[in-house]
C-alpha positions in Angstrom: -5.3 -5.9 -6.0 -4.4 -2.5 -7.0 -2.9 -3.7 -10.3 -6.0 -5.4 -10.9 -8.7 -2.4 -10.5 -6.8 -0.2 -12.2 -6.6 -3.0 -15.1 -10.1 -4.9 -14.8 -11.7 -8.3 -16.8 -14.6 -6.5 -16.8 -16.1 -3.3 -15.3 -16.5 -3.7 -11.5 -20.1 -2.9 -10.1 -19.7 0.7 -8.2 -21.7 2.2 -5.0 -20.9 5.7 -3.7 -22.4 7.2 -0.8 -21.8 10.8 0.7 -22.4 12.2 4.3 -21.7 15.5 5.6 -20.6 16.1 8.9 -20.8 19.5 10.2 -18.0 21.5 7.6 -16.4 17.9 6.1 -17.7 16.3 3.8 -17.1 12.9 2.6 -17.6 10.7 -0.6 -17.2 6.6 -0.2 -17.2 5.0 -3.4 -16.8 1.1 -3.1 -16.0 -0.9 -6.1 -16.6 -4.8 -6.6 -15.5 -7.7 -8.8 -15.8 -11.1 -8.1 -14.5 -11.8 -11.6 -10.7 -12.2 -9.5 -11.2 -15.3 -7.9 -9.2 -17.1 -10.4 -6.2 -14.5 -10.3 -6.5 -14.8 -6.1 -7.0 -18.8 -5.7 -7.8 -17.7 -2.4 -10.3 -20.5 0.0 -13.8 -19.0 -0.4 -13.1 -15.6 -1.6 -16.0 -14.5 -3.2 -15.4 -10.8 -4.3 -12.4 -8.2 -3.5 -13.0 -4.5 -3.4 -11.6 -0.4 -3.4 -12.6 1.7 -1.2 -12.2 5.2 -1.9 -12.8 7.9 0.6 -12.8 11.4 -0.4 -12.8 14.3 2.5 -13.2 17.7 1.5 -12.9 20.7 4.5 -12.3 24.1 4.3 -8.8 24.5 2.8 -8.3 20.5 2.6 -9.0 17.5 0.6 -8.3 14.1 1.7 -8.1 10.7 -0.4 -7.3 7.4 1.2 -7.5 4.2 -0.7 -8.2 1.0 0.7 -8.8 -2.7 -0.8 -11.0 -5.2 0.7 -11.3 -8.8 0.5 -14.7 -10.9 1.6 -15.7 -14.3 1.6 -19.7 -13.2 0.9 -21.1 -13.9 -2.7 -22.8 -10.9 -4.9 -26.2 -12.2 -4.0 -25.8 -11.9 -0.6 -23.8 -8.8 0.3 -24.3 -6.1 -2.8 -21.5 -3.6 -2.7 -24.4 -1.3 -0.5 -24.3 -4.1 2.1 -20.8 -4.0 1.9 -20.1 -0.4 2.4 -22.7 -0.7 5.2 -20.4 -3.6 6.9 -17.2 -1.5 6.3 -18.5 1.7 8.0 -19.7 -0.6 10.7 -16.4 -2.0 11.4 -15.1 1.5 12.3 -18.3 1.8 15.1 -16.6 -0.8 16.4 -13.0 1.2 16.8 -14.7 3.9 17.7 -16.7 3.0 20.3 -14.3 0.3 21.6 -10.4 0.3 20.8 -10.3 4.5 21.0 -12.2 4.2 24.0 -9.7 1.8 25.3 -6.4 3.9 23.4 -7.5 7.1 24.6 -10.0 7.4 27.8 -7.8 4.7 29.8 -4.5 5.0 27.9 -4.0 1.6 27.4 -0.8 1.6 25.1 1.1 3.4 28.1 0.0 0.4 30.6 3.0 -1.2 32.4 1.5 -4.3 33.0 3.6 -6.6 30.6 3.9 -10.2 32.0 2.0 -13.7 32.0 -2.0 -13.3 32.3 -2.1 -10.1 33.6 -2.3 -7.9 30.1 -5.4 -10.2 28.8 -6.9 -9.9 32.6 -6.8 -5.9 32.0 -7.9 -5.6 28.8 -10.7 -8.4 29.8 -11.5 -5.5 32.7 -11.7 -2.3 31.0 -13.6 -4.4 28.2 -16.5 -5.2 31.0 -16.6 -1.9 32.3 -17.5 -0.1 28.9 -19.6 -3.1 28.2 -21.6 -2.2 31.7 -21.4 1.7 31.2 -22.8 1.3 27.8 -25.7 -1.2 29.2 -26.5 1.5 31.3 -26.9 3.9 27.8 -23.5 6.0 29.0 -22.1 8.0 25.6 -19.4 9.6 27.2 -17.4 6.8 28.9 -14.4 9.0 30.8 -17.2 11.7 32.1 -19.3 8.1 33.6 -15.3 7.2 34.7 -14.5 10.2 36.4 -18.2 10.1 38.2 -17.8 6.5 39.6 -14.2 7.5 40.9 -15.4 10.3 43.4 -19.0 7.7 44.3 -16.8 4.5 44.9 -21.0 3.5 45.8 -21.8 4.0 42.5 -19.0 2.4 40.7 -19.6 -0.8 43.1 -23.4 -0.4 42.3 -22.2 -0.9 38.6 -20.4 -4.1 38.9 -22.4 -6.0 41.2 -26.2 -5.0 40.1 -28.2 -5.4 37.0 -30.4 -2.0 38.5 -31.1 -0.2 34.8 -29.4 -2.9 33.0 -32.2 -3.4 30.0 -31.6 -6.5 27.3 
């Protein structure tokens, strides 16, 4: 895919979008073609694209380079839907697999055999699910709460009090 963006059938259609996050900022450009299909002869690919991300902070700039591929048309995701779902997918590890890397140090867990890894991570999964029903932001704080009120933690798992759909 590289090879093919730096040599394109035709110019790819471009979106860039900036944000600024306290002294970093950073620049997204996403570029589309779905005049690859026939190079790819991948099932239902519709368009591929490059992501580039630029991050510029006092005394550093970042680029990372990144291709996607995606099975939705033009007319139905245009490459500022796209970028939307591809800063979306990294809600989702930050709210969920850092949350499970970092606040209950998953990767160092010793349970390794039969059901048990899957009936973990299926654990830890329901109780951010519960603390975020209950509108927690900062899961280990809401952790280290319900480990000195065992009530509270118990209150958690077996009520729907201030659970809102």
């Amino acid at each position: 895919m590289k090879l093919l963006f730096e040599h394109p059938v035709s110019a790819p259609v471009t979106v860039r979008q900036r944000s600024r996050h306290g002294n970093r900022i950073e620049v997204r450009e996403l570029a589309l073609s779905a005049e690859l299909n026939d190079w790819a002869q991948w099932p239902g690919l519709a368009q591929v694209g490059r992501l580039t991300s630029l991050r510029k902070q006092p005394g550093k700039v970042t680029t990372e380079t990144s291709y996607i591929i995606t099975s939705l048309s033009p007319e139905q995701a245009t490459p500022a839907k796209l970028l939307r779902l591809v800063r979306g997918h990294w809600s989702i590890e930050n709210k969920l697999h850092w949350v499970r890397d970092v606040t209950f140090d998953e990767d160092r867990c010793q349970i390794r055999t039969g059901a048990a890894p899957q009936v973990m991570a299926a654990l830890r999964n329901t109780v951010i699910g519960l603390l975020r029903l209950r509108g927690v932001r900062n899961i280990a704080a809401a952790l280290r709460t319900h480990a000195w009120h065992a009530q509270s933690a118990i209150a958690l798992v077996t009520t729907a009090e201030g659970i809102t759909q």
